[in-house]
C-alpha positions in Angstrom: 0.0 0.0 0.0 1.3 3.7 -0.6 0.6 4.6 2.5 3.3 2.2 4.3 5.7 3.5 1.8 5.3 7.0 2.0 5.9 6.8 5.5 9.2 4.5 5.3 12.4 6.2 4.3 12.6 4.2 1.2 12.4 6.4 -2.2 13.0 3.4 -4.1 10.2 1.3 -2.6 7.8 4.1 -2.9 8.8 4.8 -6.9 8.4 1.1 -7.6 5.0 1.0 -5.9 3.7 4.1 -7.5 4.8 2.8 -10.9 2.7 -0.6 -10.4 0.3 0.9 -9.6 0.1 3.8 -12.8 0.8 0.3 -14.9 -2.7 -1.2 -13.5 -4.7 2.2 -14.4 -3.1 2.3 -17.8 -4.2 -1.2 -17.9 -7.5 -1.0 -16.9 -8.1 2.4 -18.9 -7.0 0.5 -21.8 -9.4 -2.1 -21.8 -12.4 0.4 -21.1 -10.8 2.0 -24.2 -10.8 -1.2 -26.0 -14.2 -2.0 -25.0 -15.5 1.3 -26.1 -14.2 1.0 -29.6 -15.8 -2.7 -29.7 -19.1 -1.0 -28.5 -19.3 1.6 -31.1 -18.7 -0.6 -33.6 -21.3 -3.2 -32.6 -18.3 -5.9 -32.1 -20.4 -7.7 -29.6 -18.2 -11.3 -30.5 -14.8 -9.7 -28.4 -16.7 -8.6 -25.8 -16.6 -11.5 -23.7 -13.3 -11.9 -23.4 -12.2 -8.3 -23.2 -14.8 -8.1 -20.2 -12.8 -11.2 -18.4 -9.6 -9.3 -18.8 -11.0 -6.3 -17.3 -12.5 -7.7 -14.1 -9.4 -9.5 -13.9 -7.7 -5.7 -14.2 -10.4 -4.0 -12.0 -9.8 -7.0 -9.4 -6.0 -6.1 -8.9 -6.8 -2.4 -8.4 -9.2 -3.2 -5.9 -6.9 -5.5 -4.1 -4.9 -2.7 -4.1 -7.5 -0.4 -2.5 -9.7 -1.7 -0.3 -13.0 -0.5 0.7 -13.3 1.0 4.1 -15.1 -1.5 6.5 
């Protein structure tokens, strides 16, 4: 979590997590951008599949960020 980094005195830590976690949101914007396109152009057939990989996508983000209790 950032929040464990940001507090340690670890630049290097902190710069690795932050740039997982931009590489899962460029991920995930991706795939809504991919599924988008297949929406507007009626592509109904890769739908499936693209909407796998983006649960799998949006899963790992929410691991990342867990709702408050």
């Amino acid at each position: 979590m950032i929040a464990s980094v940001v507090t340690s005195t670890n630049p290097t830590g902190l710069t690795q997590t932050l740039e997982t976690e931009v590489t899962a949101v460029r991920r995930f914007v991706g795939l809504l951008e991919r599924e988008q396109s297949m929406l507007i152009k009626g592509d109904i057939d890769g739908l499936l599949e693209l909407l796998r990989d983006a649960q799998r996508a949006l899963l790992e983000l929410a691991e990342r960020y867990p709702a408050d209790p």
